[in-house]
Structure formats: C-alpha cells, structure tokens
N, CA and C atoms as a LAMMPS dump frame, in Angstrom:
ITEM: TIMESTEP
0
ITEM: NUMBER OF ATOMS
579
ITEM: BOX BOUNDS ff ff ff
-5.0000000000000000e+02 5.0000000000000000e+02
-5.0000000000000000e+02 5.0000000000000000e+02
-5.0000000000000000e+02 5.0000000000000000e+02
ITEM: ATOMS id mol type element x y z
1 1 1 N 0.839 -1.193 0
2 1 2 C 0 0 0
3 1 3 C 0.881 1.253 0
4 2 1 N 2.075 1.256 1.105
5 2 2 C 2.876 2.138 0.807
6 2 3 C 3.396 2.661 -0.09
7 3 1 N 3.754 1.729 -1.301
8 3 2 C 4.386 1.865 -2.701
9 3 3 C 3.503 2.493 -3.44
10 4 1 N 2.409 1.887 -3.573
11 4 2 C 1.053 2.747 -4.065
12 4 3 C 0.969 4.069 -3.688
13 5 1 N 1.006 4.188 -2.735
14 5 2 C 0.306 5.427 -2.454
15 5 3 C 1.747 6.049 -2.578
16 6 1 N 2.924 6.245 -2.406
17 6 2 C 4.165 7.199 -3.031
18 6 3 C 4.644 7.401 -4.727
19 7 1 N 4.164 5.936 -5.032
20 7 2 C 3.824 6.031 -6.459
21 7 3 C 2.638 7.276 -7.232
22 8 1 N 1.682 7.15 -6.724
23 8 2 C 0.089 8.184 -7.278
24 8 3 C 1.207 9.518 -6.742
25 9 1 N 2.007 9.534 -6.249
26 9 2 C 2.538 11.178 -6.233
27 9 3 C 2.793 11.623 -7.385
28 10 1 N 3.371 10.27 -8.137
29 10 2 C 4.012 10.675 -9.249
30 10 3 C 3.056 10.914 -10.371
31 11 1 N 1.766 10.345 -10.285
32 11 2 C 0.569 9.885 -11.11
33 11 3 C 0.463 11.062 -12.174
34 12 1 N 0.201 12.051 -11.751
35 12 2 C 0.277 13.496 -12.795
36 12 3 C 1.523 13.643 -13.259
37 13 1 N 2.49 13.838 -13.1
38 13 2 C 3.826 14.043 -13.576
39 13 3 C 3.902 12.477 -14.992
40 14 1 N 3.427 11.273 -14.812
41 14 2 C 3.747 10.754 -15.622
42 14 3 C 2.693 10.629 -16.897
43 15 1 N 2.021 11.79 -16.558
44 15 2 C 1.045 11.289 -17.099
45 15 3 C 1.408 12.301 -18.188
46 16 1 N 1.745 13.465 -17.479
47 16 2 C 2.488 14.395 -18.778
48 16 3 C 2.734 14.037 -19.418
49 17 1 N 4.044 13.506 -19.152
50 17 2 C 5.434 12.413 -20.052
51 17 3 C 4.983 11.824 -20.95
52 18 1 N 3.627 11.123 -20.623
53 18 2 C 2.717 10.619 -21.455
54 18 3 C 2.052 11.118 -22.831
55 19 1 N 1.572 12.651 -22.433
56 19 2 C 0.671 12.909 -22.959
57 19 3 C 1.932 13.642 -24.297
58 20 1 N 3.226 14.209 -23.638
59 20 2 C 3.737 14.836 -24.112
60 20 3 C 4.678 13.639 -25.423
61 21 1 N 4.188 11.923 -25.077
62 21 2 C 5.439 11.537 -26.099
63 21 3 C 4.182 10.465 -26.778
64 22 1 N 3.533 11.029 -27.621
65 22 2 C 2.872 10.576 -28.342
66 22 3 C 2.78 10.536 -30.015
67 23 1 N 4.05 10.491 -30.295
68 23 2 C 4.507 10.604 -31.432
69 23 3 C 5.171 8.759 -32.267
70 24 1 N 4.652 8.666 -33.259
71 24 2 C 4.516 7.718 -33.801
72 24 3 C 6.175 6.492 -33.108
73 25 1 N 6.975 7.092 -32.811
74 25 2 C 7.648 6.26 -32.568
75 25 3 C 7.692 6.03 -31.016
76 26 1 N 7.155 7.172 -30.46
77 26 2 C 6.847 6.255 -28.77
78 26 3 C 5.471 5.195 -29.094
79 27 1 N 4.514 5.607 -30.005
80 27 2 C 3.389 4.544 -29.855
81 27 3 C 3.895 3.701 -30.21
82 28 1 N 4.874 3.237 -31.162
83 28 2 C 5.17 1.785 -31.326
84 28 3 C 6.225 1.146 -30.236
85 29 1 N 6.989 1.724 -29.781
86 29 2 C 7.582 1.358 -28.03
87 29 3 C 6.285 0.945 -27.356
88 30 1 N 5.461 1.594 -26.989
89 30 2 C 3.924 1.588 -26.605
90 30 3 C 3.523 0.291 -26.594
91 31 1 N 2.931 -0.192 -28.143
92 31 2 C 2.634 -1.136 -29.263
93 31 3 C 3.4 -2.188 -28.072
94 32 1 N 5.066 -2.285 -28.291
95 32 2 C 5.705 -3.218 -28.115
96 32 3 C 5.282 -3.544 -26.449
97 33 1 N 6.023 -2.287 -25.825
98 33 2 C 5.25 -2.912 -24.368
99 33 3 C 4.316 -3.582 -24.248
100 34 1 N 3.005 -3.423 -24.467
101 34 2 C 2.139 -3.639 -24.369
102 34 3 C 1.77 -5.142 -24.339
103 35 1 N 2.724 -5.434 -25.333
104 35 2 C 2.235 -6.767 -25.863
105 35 3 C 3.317 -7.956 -24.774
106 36 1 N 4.236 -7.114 -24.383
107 36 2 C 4.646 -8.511 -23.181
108 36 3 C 4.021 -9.702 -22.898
109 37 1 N 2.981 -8.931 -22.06
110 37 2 C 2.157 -9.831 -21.372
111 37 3 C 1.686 -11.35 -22.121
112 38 1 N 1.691 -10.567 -22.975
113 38 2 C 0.753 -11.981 -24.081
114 38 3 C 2.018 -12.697 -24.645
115 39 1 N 2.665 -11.862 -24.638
116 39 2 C 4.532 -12.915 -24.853
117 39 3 C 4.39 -13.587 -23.908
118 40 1 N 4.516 -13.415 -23.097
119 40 2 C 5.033 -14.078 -21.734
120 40 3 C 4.073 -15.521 -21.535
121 41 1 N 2.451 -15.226 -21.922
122 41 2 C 1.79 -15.948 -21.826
123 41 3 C 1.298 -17.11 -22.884
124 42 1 N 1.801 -16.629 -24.063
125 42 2 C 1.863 -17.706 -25.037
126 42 3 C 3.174 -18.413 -24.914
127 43 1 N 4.477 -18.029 -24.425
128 43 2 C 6.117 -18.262 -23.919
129 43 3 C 5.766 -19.772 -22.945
130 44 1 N 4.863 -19.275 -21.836
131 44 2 C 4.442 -19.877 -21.151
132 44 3 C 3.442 -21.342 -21.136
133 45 1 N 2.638 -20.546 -21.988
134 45 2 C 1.523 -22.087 -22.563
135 45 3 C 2.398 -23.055 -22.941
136 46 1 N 3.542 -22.499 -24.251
137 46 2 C 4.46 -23.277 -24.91
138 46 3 C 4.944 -24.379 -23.868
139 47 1 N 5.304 -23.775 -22.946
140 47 2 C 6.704 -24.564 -21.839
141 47 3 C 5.42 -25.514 -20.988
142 48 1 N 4.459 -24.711 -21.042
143 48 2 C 3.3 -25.659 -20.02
144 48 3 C 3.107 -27.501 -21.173
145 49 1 N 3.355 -27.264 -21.834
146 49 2 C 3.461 -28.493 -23.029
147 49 3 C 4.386 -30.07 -22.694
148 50 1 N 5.345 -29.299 -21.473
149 50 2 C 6.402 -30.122 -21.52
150 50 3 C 7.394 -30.556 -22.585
151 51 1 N 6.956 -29.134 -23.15
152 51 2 C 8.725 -29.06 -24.228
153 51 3 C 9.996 -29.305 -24.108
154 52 1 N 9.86 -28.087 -22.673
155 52 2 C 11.006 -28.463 -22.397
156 52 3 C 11.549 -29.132 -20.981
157 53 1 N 10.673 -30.333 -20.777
158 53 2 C 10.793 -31.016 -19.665
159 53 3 C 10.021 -30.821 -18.803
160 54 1 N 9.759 -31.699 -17.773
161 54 2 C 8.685 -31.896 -16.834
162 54 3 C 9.074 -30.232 -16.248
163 55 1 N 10.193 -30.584 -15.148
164 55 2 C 10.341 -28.993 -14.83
165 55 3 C 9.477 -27.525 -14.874
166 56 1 N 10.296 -27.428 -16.154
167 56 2 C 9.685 -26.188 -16.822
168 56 3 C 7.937 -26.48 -17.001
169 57 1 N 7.707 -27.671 -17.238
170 57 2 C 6.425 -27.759 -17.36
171 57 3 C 5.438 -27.595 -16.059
172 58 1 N 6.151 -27.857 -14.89
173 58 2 C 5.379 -27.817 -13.798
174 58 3 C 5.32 -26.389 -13.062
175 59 1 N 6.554 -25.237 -13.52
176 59 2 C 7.017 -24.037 -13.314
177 59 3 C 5.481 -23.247 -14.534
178 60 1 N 5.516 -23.552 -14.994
179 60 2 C 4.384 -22.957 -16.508
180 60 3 C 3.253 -23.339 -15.73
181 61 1 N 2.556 -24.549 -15.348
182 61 2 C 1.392 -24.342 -14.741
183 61 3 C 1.027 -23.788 -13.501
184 62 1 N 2.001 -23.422 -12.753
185 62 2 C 1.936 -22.797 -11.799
186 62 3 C 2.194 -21.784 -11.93
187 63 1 N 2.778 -20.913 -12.885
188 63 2 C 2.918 -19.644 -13.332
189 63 3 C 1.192 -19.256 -13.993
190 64 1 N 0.561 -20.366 -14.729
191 64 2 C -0.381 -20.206 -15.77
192 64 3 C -1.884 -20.051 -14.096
193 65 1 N -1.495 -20.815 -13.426
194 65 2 C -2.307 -20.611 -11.874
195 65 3 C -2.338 -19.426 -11.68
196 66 1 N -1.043 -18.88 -11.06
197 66 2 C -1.268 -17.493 -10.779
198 66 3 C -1.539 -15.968 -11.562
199 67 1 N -1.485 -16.451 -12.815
200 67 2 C -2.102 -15.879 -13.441
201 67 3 C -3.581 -15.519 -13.276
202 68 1 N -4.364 -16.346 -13.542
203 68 2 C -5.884 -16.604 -13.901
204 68 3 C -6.131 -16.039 -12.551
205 69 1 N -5.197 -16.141 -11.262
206 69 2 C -5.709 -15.893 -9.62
207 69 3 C -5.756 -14.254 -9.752
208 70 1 N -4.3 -14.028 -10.627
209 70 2 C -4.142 -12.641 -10.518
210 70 3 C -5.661 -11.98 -11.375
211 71 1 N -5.866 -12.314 -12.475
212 71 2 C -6.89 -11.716 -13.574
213 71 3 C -8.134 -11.553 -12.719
214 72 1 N -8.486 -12.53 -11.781
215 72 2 C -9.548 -12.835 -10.937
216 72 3 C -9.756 -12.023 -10.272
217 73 1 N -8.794 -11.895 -9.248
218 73 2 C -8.784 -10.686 -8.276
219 73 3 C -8.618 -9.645 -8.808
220 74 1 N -7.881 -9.034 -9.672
221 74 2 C -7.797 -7.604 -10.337
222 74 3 C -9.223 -7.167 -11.001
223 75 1 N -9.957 -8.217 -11.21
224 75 2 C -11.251 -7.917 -12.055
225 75 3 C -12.11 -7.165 -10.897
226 76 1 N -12.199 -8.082 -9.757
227 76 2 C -12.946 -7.851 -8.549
228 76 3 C -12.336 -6.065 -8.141
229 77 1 N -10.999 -6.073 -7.997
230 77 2 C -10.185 -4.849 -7.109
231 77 3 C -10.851 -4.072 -8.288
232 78 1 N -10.7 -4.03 -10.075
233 78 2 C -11.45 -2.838 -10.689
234 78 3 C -12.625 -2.406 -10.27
235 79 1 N -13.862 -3.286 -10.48
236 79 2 C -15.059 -3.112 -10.169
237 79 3 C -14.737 -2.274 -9.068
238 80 1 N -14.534 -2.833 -7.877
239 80 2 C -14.3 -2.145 -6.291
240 80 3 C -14.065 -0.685 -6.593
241 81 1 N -12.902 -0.381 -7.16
242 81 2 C -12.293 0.933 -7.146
243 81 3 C -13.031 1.677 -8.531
244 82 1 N -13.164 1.713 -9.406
245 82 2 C -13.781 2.526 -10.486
246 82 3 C -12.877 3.661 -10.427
247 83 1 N -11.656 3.587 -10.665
248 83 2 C -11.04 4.852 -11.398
249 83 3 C -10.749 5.37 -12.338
250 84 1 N -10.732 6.122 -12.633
251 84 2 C -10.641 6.39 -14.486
252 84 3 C -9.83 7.018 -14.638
253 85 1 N -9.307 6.231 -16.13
254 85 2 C -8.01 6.595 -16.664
255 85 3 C -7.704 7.506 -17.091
256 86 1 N -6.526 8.092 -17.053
257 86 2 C -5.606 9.212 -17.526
258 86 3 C -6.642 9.527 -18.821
259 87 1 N -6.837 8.598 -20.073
260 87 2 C -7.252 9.038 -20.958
261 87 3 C -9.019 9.356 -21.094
262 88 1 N -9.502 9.284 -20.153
263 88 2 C -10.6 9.699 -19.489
264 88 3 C -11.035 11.37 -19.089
265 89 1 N -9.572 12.072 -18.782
266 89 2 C -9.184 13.258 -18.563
267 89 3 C -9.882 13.665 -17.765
268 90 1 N -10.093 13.013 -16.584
269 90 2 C -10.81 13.34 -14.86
270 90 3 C -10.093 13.461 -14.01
271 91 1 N -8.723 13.385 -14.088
272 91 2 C -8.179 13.48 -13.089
273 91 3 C -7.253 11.717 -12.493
274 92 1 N -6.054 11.867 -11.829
275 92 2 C -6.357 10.765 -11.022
276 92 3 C -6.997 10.327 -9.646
277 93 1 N -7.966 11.364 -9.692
278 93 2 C -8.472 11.332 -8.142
279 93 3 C -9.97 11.271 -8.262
280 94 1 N -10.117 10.555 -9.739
281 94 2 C -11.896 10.354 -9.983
282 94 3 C -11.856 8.582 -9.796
283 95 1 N -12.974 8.347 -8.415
284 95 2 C -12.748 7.17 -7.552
285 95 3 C -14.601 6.86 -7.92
286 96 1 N -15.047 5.813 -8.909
287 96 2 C -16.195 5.413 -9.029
288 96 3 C -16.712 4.082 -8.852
289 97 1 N -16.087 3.47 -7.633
290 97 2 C -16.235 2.135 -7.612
291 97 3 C -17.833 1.683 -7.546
292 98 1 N -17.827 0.473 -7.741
293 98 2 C -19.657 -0.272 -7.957
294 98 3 C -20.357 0.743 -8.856
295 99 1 N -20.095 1.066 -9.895
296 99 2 C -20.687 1.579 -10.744
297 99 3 C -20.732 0.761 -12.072
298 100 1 N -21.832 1.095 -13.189
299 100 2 C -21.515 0.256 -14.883
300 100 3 C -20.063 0.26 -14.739
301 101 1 N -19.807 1.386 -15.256
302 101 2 C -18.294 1.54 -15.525
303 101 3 C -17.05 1.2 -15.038
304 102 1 N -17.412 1.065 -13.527
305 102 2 C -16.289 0.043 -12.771
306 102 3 C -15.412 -0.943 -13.069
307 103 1 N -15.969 -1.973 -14.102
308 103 2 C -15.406 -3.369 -14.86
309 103 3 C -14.135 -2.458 -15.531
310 104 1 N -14.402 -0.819 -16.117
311 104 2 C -12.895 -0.818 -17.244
312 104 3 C -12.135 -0.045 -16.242
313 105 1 N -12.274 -0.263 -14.657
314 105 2 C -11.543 0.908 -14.295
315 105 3 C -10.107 0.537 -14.29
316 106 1 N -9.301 1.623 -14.236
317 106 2 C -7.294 2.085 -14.268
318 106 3 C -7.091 1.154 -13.087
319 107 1 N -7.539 1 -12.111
320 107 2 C -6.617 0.24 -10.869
321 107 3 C -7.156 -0.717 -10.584
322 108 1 N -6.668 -1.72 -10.44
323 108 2 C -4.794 -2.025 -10.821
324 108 3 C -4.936 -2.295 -12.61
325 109 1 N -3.458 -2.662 -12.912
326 109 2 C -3.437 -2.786 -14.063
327 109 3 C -3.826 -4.317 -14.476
328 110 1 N -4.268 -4.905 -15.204
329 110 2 C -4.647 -5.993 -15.561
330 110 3 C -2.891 -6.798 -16.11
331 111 1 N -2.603 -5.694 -17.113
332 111 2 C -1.373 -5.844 -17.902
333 111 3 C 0.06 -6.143 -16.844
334 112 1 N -0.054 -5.595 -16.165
335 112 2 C 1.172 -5.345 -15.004
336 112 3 C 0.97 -6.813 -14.066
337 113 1 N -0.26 -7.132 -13.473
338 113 2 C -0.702 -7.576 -12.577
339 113 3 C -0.457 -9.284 -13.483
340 114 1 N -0.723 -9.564 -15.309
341 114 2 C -0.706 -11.073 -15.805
342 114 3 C 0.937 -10.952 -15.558
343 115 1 N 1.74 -9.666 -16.001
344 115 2 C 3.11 -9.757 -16.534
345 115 3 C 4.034 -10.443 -14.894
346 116 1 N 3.72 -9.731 -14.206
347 116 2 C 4.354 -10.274 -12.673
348 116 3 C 3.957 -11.899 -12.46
349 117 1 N 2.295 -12.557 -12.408
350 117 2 C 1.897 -13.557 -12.228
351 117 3 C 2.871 -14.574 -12.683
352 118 1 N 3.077 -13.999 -13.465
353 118 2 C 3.348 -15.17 -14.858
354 118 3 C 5.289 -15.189 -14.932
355 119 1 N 5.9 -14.655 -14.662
356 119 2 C 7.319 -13.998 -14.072
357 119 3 C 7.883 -14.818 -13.194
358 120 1 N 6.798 -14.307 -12.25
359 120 2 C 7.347 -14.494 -10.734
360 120 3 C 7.993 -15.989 -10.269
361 121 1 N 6.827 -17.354 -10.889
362 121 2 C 7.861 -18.564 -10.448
363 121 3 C 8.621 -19.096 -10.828
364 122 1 N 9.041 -18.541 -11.991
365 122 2 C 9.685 -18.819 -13.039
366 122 3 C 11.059 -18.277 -12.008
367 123 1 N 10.892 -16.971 -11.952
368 123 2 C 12.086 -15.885 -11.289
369 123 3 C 12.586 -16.565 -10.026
370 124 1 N 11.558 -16.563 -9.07
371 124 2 C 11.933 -17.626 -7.904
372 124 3 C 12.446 -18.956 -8.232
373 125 1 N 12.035 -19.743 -9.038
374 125 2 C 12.133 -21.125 -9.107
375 125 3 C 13.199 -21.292 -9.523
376 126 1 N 13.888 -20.292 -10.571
377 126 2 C 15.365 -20.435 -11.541
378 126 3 C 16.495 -19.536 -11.05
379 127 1 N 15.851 -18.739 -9.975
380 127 2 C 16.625 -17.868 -9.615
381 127 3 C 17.366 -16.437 -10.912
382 128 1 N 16.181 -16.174 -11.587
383 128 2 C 16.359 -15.301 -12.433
384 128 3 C 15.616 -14.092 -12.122
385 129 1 N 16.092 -13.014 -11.286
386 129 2 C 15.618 -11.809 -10.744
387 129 3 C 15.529 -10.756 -12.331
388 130 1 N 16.042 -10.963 -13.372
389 130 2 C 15.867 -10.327 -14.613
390 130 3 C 14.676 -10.361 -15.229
391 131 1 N 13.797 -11.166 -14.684
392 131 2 C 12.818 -11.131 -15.51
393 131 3 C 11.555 -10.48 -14.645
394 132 1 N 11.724 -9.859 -13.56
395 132 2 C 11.176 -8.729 -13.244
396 132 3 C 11.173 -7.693 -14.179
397 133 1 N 12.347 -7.206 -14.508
398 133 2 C 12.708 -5.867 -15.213
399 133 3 C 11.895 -6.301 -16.949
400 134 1 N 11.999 -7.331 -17.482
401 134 2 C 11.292 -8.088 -18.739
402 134 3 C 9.807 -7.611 -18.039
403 135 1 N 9.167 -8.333 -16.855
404 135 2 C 7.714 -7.712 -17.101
405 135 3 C 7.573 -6.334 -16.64
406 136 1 N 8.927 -5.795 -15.822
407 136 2 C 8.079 -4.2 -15.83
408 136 3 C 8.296 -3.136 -17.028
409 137 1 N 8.412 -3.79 -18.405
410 137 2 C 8.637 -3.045 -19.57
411 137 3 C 6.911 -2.325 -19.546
412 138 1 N 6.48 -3.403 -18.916
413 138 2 C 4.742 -3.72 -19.792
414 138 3 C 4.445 -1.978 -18.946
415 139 1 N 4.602 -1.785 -17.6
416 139 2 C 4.692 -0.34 -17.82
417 139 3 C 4.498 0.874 -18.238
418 140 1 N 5.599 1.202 -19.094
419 140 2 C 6.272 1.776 -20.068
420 140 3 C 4.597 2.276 -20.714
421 141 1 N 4.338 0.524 -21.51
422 141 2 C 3.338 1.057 -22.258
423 141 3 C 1.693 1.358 -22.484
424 142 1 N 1.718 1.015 -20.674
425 142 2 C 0.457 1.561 -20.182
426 142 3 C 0.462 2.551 -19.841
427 143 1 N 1.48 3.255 -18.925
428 143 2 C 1.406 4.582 -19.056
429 143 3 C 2.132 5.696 -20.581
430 144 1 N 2.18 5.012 -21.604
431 144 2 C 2.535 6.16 -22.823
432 144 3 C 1.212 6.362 -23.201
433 145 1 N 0.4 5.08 -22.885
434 145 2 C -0.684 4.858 -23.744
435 145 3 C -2.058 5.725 -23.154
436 146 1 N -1.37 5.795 -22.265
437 146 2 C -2.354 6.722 -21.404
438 146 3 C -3.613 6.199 -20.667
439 147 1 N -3.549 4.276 -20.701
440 147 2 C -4.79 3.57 -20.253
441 147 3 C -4.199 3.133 -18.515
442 148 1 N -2.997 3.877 -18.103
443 148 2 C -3.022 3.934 -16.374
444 148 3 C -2.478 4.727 -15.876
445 149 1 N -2.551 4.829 -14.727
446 149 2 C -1.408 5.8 -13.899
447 149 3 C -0.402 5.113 -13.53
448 150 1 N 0.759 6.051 -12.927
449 150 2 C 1.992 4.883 -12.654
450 150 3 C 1.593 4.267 -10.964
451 151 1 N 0.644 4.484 -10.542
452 151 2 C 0.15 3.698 -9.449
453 151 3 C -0.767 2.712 -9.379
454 152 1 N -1.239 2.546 -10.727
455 152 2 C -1.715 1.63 -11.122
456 152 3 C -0.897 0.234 -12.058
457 153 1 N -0.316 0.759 -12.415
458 153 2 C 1.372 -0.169 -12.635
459 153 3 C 1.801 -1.017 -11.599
460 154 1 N 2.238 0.184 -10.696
461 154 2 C 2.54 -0.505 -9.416
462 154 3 C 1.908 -1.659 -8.605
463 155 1 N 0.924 -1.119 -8.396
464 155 2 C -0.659 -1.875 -7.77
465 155 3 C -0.5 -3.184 -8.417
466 156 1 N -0.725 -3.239 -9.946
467 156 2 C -0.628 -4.611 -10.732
468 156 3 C 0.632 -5.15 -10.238
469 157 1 N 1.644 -5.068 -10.393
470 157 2 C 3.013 -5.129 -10.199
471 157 3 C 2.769 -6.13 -8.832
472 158 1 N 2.67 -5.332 -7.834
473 158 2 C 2.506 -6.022 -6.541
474 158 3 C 1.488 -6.969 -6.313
475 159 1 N 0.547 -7.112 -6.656
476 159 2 C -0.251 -7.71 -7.258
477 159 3 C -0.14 -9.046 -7.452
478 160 1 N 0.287 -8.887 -9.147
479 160 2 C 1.215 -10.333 -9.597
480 160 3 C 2.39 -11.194 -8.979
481 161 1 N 2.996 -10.408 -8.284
482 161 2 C 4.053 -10.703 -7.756
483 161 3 C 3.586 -11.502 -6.22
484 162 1 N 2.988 -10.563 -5.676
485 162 2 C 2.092 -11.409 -4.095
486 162 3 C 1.949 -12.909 -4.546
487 163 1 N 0.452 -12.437 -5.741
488 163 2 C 0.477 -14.226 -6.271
489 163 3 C 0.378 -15.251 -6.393
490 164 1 N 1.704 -14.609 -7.311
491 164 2 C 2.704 -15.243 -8.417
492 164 3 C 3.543 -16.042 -7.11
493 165 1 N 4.36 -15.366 -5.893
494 165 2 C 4.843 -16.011 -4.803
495 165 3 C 3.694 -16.493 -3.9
496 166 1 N 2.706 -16.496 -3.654
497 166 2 C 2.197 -17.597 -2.755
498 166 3 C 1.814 -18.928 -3.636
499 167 1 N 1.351 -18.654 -5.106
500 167 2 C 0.803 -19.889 -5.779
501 167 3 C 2.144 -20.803 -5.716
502 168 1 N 3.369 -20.102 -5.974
503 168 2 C 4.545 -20.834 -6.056
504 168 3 C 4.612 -21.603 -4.819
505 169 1 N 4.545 -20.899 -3.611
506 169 2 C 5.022 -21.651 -2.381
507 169 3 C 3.991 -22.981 -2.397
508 170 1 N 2.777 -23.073 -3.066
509 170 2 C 1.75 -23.942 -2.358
510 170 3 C 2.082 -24.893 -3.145
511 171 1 N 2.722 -24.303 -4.639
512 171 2 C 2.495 -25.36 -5.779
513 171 3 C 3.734 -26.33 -5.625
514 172 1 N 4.917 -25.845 -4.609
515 172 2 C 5.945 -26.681 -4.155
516 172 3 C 5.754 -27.561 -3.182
517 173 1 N 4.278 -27.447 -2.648
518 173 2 C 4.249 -28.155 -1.284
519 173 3 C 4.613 -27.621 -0.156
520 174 1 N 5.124 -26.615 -0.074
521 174 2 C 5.792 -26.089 1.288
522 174 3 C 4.44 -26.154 1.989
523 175 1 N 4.42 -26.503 3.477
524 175 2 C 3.923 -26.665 4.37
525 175 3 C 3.273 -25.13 4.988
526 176 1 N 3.864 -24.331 5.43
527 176 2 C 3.707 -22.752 5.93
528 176 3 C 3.495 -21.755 4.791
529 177 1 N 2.65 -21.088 5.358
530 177 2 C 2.44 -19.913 4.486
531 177 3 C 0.772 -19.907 3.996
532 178 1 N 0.803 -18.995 3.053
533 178 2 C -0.822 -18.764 2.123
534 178 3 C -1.151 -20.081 1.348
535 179 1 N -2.043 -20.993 1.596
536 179 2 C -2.785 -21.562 0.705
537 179 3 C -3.909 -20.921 -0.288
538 180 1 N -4.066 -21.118 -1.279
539 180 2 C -5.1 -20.719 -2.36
540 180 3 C -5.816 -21.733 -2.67
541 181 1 N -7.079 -21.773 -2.451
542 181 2 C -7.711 -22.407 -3.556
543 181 3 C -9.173 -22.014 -4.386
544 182 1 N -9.808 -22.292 -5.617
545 182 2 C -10.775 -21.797 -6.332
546 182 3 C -11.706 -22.899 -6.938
547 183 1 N -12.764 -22.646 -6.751
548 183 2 C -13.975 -23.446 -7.47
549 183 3 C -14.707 -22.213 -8.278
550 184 1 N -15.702 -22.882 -8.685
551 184 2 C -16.524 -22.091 -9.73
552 184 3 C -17.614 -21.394 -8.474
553 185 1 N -18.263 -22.037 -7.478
554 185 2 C -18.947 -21.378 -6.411
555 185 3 C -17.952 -20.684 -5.084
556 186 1 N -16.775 -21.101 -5.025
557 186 2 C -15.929 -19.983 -4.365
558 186 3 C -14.477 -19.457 -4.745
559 187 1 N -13.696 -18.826 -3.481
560 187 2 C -12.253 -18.684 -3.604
561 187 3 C -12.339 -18.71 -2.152
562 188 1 N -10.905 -19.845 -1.891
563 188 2 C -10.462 -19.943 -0.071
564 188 3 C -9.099 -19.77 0.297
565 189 1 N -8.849 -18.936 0.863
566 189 2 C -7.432 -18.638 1.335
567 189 3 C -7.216 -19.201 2.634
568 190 1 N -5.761 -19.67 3.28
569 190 2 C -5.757 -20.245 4.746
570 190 3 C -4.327 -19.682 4.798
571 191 1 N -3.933 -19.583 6.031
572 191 2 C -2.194 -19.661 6.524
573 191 3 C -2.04 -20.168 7.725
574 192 1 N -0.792 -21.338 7.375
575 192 2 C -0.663 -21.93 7.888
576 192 3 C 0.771 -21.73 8.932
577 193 1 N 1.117 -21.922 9.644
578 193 2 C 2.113 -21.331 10.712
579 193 3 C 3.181 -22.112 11.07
C-alpha cells in the first residue's frame, strides 16, 4: 500500500510524459510494451506443453495458476475501485467504484498484474531476478498509452508478484504460508504457521 500510495505522487507528472510523447515512434515502443504480457503468456503455454521437460512444465502451470488468480482478483479490485483513466481526462483522483463503468476501471493494471503472475515462479524457481525488469517493460506502455497511472502499474506489479509467490510456495508443497484455492462457487485462502 505504501508503494502505491508514493507512487500516485508521481501519477500526474507521468502522465504528462505521457501525454507529451505521443509521437509515432513512442506509440510503437507503446505497441511493443504492451504486448509482453501476451509474450510471456503464449512463452508460457508453450513450456506448459512439456517441451522443455517436466520442470519447466510444472514451473508454466503454476505460473499459468497465478495468473488466472491474478486476472480474478484484479477484475474484482477494478469493479471495487472505479477509477478512471488518464485518458478519461478526470483526473487521477476520480474514484467510481460499484458503478456500470467500474469493470474498465485504471486500478490495478490488468497488464502489469498477468506480466508479474506469470514472471514471478519462473524468477523464484530459476533464480532469475531479470525477468522482473522483462515484465516491468509492460509499464512503459500503459502509461505512454495513457490507459493507467503509474500507481496503477505498481498496484498490478505487486499484485502479480504477491500471487505469483504464494501460488509458487503452495504449488511446491511447502507446508507454511498462504494456501489458495478456487472453485466455480468460491475462492479460499488459509495460513498456515
């Protein structure tokens, strides 16, 4: 929450940056960001195949878990919050949660929030801290694009990453910590000590 909320300081200032680099070759930086996520997640399906070994294959469905956990909950946290985006031109301090419009709201990011999910056990599991910096490109091109604030980046960010690390811990078996689980009539969380 802390990060969030020192982040939205910056929320107007990037939004400038934004508004001010909208010229055909930041939109295709934009373009490219953007599309991470769905790299990452077709990258991912691939390896969920057992292409390239059980391993990787069991790292992919548990990445492909916390995904769908992350999309889940971020859907719920939009509705909740109803904020509207930079390109909305209300401000970042227009807060319309439980409203129609709620489902498209800016916080958290959807984009930020698959790119971390999907990262994260991979990053833990291989010990590759680089591929943080790979999903926080996605970023970049939500805020050029003008469909978030950079506290809504963040938000996703932390988000995916929360998780992206508890689905990992459960999907190893570890004993302690956050359990997850989901049916079609609920979602149950436990911690165990």
């Amino acid at each position: 929450a802390g990060a969030v909320l020192a982040t939205s300081l910056l929320d107007n200032d990037a939004d400038r940056w934004a508004t001010n680099h909208q010229s055909d070759n930041w939109n295709q930086v934009g373009k490219v960001a953007n599309a991470v996520p769905y790299v990452l997640a077709l990258g991912t399906g691939v390896l969920a195949t057992g292409l390239a070994g059980e391993p990787a294959a069991a790292t992919a469905k548990t990445s492909l878990t916390a995904a769908a956990y992350a999309l889940g909950l971020n859907a719920v946290t939009k509705f909740a919050a109803g904020r509207a985006r930079p390109l909305d031109e209300m401000g970042s301090g227009h807060w319309d949660g439980f409203s129609s419009s709620a489902a498209q709201s800016s916080f958290a990011s959807n984009h930020m929030a698959l790119a971390f999910a999907l990262v994260t056990p991979f990053a833990q599991q291989y010990d590759k801290p680089w591929l943080y910096a790979l999903a926080s490109t996605t970023a970049l091109g939500r805020i050029q694009n003008r469909e978030h604030w950079a506290s809504d980046a963040v938000a996703g960010a932390l988000m995916g990453y929360a998780i992206g690390s508890l689905v990992s811990e459960q999907q190893l078996g570890r004993k302690r910590g956050m359990r997850m689980s989901a049916t079609p009539q609920s979602i149950q969380a436990s911690w165990s000590f």
